[in-house]
C-alpha positions in Angstrom: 26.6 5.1 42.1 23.5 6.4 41.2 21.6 4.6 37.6 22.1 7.8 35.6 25.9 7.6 36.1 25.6 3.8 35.5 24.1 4.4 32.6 26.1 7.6 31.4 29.1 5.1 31.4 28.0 2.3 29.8 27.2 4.3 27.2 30.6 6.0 26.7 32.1 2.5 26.9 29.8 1.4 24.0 30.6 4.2 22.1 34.6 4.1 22.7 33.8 0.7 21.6 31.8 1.0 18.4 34.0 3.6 17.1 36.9 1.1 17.4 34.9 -1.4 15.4 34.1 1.2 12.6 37.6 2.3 12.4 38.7 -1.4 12.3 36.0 -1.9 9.2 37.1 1.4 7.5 40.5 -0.3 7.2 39.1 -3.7 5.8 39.8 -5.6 8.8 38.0 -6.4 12.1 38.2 -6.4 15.9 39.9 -9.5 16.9 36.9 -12.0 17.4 34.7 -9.2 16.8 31.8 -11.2 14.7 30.5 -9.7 11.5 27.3 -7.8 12.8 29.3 -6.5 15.8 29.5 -3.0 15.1 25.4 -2.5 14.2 24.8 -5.1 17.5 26.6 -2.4 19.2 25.2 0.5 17.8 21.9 -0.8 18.9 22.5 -1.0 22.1 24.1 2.3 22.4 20.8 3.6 21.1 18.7 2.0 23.0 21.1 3.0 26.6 20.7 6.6 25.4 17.0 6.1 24.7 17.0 4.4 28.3 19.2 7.7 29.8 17.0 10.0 27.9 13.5 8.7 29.3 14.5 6.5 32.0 12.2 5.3 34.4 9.7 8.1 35.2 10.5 9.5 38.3 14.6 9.6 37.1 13.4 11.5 33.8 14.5 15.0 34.8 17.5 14.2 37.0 18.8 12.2 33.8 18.5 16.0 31.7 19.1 18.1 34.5 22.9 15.6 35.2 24.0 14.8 31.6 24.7 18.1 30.7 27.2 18.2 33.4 28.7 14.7 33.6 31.9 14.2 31.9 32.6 11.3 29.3 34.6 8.9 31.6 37.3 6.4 30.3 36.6 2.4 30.6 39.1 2.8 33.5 37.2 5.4 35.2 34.3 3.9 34.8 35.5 1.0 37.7 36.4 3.8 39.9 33.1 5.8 40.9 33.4 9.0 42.7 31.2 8.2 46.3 29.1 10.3 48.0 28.7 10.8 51.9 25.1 9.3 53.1 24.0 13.1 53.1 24.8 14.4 49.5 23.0 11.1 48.6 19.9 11.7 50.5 19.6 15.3 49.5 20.9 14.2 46.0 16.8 12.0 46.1 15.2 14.6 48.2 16.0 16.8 44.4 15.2 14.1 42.5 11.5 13.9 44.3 11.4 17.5 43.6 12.0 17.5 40.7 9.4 14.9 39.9 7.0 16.8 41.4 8.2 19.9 39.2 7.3 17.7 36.1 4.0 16.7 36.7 3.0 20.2 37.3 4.4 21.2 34.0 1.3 20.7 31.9 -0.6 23.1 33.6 2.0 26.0 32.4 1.4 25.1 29.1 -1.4 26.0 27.0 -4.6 23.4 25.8 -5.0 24.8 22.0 -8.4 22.7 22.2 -9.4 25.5 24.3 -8.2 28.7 23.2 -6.9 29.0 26.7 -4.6 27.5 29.4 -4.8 26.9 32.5 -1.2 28.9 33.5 -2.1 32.0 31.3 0.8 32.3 29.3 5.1 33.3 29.7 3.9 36.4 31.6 2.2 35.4 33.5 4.2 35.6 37.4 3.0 31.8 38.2 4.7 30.2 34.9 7.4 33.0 35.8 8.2 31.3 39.3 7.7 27.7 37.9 10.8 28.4 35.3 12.7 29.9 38.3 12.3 26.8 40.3 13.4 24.2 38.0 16.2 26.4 37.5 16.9 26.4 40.8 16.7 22.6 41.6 18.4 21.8 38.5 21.3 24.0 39.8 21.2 22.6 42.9 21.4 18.8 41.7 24.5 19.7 39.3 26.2 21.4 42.2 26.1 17.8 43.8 27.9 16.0 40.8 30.9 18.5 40.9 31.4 17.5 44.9 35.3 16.7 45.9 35.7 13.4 47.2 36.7 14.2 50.1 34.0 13.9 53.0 34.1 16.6 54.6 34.4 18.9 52.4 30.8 17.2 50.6 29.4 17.6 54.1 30.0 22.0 54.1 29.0 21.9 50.8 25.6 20.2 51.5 24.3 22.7 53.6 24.2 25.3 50.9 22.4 22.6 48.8 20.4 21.7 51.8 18.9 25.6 52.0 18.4 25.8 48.2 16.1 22.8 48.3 14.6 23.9 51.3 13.1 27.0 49.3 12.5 24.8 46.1 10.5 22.5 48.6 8.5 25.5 49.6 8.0 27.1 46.3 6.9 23.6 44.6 4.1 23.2 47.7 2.9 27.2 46.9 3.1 26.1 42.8 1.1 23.0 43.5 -1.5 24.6 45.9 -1.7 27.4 43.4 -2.1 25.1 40.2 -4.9 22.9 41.8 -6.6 26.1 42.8 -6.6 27.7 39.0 -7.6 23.5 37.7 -10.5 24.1 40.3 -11.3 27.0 39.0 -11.4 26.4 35.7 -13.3 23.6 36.3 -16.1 25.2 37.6 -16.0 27.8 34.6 -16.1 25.1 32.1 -18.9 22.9 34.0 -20.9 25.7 34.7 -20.2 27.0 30.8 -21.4 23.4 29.1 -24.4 23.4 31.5 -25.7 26.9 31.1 -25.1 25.9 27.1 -27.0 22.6 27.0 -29.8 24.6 28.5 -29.8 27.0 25.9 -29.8 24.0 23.6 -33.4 23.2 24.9 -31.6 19.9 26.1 -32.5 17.9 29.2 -30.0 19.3 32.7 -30.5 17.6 36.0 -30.6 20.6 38.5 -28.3 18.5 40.9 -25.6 19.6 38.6 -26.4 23.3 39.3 -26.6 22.4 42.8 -23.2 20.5 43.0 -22.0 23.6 41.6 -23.9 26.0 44.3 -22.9 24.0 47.2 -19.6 24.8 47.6 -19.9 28.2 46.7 -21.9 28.1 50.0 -19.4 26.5 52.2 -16.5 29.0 50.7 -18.4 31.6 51.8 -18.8 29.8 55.3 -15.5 29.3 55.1 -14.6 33.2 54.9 -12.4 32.1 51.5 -11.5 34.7 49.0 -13.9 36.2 46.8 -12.7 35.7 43.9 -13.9 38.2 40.5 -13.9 35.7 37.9 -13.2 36.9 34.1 -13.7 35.5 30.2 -13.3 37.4 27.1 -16.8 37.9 25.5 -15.5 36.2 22.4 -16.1 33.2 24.3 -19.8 33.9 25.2 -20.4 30.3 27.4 -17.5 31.1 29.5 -17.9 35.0 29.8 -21.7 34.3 31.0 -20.6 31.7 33.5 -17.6 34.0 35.0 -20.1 36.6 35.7 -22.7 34.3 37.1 -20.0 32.8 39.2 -18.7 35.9 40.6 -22.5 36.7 41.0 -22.9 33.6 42.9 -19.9 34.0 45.2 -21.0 37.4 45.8 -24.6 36.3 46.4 -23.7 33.2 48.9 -22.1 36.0 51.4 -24.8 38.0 51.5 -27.9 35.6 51.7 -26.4 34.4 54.9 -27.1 37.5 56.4 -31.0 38.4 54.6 -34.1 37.2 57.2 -35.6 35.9 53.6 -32.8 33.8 52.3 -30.2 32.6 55.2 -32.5 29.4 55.6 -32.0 28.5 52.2 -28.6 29.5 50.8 -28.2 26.9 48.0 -31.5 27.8 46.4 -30.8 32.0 46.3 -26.9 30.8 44.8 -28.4 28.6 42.2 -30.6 31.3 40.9 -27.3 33.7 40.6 -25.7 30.6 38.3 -28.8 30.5 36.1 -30.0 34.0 35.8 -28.2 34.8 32.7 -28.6 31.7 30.6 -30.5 34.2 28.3 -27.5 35.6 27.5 -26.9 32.6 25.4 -29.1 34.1 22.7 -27.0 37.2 22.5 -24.7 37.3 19.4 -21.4 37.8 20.3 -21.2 40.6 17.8 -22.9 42.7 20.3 -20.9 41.7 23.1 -18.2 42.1 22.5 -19.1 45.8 20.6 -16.7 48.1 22.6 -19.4 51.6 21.8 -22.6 52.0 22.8 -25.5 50.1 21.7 -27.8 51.4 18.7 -32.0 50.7 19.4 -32.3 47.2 17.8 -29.1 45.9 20.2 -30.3 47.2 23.3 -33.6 45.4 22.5 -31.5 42.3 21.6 -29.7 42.6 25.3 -33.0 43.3 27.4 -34.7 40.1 25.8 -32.4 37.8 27.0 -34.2 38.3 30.7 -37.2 37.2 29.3 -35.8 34.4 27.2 -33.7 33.1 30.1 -36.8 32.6 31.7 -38.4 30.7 29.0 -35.7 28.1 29.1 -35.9 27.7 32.6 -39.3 27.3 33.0 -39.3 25.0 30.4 -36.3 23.2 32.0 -37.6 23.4 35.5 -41.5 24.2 36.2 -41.1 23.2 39.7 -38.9 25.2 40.3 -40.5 28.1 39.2 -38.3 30.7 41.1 -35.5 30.2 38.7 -37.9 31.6 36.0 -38.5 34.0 37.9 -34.9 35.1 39.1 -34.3 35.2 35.4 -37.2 37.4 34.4 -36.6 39.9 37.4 -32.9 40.3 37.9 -33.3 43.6 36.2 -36.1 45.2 37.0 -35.7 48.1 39.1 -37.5 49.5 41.8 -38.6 53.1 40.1 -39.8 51.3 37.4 -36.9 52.1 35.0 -36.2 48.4 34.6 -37.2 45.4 32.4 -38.4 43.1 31.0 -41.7 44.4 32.4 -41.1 47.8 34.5 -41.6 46.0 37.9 -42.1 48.6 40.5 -41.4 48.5 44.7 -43.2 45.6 46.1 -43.7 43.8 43.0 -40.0 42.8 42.9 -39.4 40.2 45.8 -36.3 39.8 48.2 -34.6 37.3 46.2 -35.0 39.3 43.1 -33.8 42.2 44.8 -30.8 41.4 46.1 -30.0 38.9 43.2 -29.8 42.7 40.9 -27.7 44.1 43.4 -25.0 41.3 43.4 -25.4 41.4 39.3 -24.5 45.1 39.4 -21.6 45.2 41.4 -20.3 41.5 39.7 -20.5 43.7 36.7 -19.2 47.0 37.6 -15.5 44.7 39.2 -15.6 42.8 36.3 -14.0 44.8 33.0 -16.2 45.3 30.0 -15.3 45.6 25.9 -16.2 49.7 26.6 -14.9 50.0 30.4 -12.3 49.1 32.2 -12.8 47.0 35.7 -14.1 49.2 38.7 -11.9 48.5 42.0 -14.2 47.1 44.6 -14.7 50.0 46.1 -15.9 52.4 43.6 -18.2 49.4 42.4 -19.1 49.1 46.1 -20.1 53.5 46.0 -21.8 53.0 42.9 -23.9 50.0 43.5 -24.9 52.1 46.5 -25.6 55.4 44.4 -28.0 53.6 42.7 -29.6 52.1 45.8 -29.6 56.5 46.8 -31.4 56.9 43.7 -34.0 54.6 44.1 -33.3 52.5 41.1 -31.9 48.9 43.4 -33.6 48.2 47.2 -31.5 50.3 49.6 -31.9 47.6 52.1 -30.5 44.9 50.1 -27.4 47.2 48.5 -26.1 47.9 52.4 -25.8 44.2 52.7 -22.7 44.9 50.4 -21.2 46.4 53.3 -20.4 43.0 54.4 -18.1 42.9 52.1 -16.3 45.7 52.9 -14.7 48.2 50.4 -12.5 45.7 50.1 -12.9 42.1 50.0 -11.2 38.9 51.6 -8.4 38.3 49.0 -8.3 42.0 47.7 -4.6 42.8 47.5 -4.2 47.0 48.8 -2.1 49.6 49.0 -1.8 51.5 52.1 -1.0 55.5 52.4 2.3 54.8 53.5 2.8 52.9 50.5 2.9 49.1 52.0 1.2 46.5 50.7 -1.4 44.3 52.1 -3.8 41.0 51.7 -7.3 41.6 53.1 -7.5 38.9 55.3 -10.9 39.7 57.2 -13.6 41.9 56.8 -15.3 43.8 59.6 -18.5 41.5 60.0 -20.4 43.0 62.9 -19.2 46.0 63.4 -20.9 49.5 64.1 -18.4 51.4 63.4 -19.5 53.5 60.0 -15.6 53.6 58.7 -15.0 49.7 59.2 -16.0 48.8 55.7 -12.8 50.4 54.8 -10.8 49.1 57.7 -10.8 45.4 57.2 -7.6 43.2 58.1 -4.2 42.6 56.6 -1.8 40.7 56.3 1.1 43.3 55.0 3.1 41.5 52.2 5.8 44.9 51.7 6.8 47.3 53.6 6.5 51.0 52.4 9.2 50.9 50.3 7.5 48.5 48.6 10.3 45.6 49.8 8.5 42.1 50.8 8.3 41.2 54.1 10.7 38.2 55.2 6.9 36.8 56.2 3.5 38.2 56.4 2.4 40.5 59.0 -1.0 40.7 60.2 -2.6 44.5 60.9 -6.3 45.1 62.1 -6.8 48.4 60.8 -9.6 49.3 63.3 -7.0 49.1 65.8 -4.2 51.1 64.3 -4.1 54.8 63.9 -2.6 56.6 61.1 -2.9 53.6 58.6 -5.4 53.6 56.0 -6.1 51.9 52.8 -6.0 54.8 49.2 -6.6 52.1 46.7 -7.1 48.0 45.7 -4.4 46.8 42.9 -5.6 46.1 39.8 -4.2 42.7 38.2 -1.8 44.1 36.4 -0.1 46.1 39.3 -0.3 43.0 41.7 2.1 41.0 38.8 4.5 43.9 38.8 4.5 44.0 42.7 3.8 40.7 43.9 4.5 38.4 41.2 7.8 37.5 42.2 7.1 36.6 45.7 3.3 35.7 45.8 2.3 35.0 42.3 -0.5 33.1 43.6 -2.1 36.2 44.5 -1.9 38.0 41.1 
């Protein structure tokens, strides 16, 4: 007999037994040898069972909600006689009470932090939240089922191997929720630490640069790594956070392409800490103007352009010996016909890391939406990051590194001309083939009706004929596709 029911009975017993005391005293007698204080003694402790049923020890918490619902008020006589269960339903009956532990603690992160203004589990919408209600739905059914079991053993054991499958898939969904949860916590980790430093700067207080290099490093080894690029996003009404999702995404974008420049493969860390400072300027840009969805009168547009050379102020201030930082900031703008600023740097004047650095903050820019745009796809911002490169305006050489990339990213999500859809996967690194950009691999989550896949199949496009990729999903379309199957990738 598991605690809960233990519990469940002692407190109907208690309460069949206090209402017979208060009858009793509503009649001006008493309970034969009842004492005086009997019927508040026994209110008490029916309280404080129900208080006990209601918490509970922490890891019986939910099974407590998710059973007493369903358990029926049993008689003192019935109460003697518990209903067993086979060794089986009792084993899956903790395996769902693990679960559902594990359910609980990951509730917090579906809820929003007011502190904040935002949560980590954007809000009811959003697919992730969506399949964490579905779950708990699900492994609350499943424990219920197990309290209405006949007696009869064999008939519990056929009935435990529907139970059996339903926690099998709550067992895998609460793995991809976890996984998924502690990726969005990193995340948003790295937004926030990155935020508060870029801020203190700003402050003209004292940062160690170890913190912007603890921050660099792994953006390095991701990249190693072949992880997902991930296009990071913050409404402008929160300036700290919309500067450090850009310069993040800049970042991640830069730490895949140094690896492959003559100039900057020997020192990695150094070129991706440059991409997380180069817009502390921003800082001194009033939110006003940033988040101004029409174009920019004079005075603005002279209000934006200082903020190169102001970032560099700070950070020469902050770090003198480290006087490329300065210099990152200063530059990361300039462009080579002369068209750019702060001071109109022309061709050899603007160095490699400088060079690439503005091509990574164009393209971060043009995938990233905008208070008078809307976000390119990667490929368009791919095309136009190389227009410019055509018209002389960003280093040619350093644009094609983009090509790395591919038109499509590791962790783009794509729809295919036949209308499945796939996960890029893998990018064409090394290849000679002028149409590989655009033929990366997948990992096909539908098929071209657009039903999922009973599991992932992987597709190098290079090697297929016929197939081709029309278009990447915006977020909106990968929640409407994908959210109820993969809402980790929306």
């Amino acid at each position: 007999m598991s605690d809960t029911q233990v519990l469940l009975s002692k407190i109907a017993a208690l309460r069949q037994q206090l209402e017979q005391v208060q009858g009793l005293a509503q009649d001006g007698g008493s309970a034969p040898g009842a004492p005086p204080g009997e019927a508040t003694d026994s209110a008490w402790r029916l309280q404080r069972l129900e208080r006990q049923a209601k918490g509970g020890v922490q890891e019986h918490a939910l099974l407590d909600t998710a059973l007493r619902p369903m358990a029926p008020t049993p008689s003192p006589a019935s109460a003697c006689l518990p209903r067993q269960l086979t060794a089986r339903a009792r084993r899956i009956l903790e395996e769902g009470r693990v679960l559902l532990g594990q359910l609980r603690l990951l509730a917090d992160a579906f809820e929003p932090a007011p502190e904040a203004g935002y949560a980590v589990g954007p809000a009811a919408a959003d697919p992730l939240t969506h399949r964490y209600h579905q779950t708990t739905a699900m492994a609350d059914t499943a424990l219920r089922l197990i309290q209405t079991f006949p007696d009869a053993p064999s008939a519990q054991l056929r009935l435990c191997e529907g139970i059996e499958a339903m926690l099998g898939i709550v067992a895998e969904r609460v793995a991809a929720l976890s996984a998924a949860v502690e990726q969005r916590r990193q995340q948003d980790l790295q937004i926030e630490t990155l935020a508060g430093l870029l801020t203190e700067l700003q402050l003209g207080r004292s940062v160690d640069l170890q913190a912007f290099v603890a921050l660099a490093a792994p953006l390095v080894q991701e990249a190693e790594d072949s992880a997902a690029l991930r296009f990071l996003h913050a409404s402008p009404e929160q300036p700290a956070r919309f500067i450090a999702c850009h310069s993040l995404t800049v970042a991640q974008v830069m730490a895949r392409l140094a690896a492959h420049s003559t100039e900057l493969r020997n020192e990695p860390v150094e070129a991706v800490l440059a991409a997380l400072v180069h817009d502390v300027g921003m800082l001194e840009v009033p939110s006003a103007i940033l988040v101004k969805p029409g174009a920019l009168d004079d005075s603005e547009r002279r209000t934006v352009e200082a903020h190169a050379r102001l970032g560099a102020e700070i950070l020469m201030r902050c770090y003198p010996r480290a006087a490329y930082l300065a210099d990152a900031a200063a530059g990361h703008h300039e462009r080579l016909d002369g068209t750019g600023y702060p001071a109109g740097l022309r061709d050899k004047q603007i160095g490699p890391l400088n060079g690439l650095l503005a091509v990574c903050d164009v393209y971060a820019a043009l995938c990233a939406p905008r208070p008078h745009r809307a976000a390119l796809d990667t490929r368009t911002a791919l095309t136009d990051t190389l227009l410019l490169a055509e018209e002389g305006r960003l280093d040619r050489y350093q644009a094609e590194r983009l090509l790395q990339l591919s038109f499509y990213p590791v962790g783009s999500v794509v729809e295919l001309a036949d209308g499945a859809i796939g996960l890029v996967v893998a990018t064409p690194m090394g290849r000679r083939d002028l149409n590989a950009p655009a033929r990366p691999v997948l990992a096909l989550l539908t098929d071209s009706q657009g039903m999922p896949l009973p599991n992932p199949w992987h597709v190098d496009l290079a090697q297929c004929t016929g197939r081709s990729i029309v278009r990447s999903l915006p977020a909106r379309e990968r929640g409407e596709i994908l959210g109820g199957k993969y809402p980790e990738l929306v």
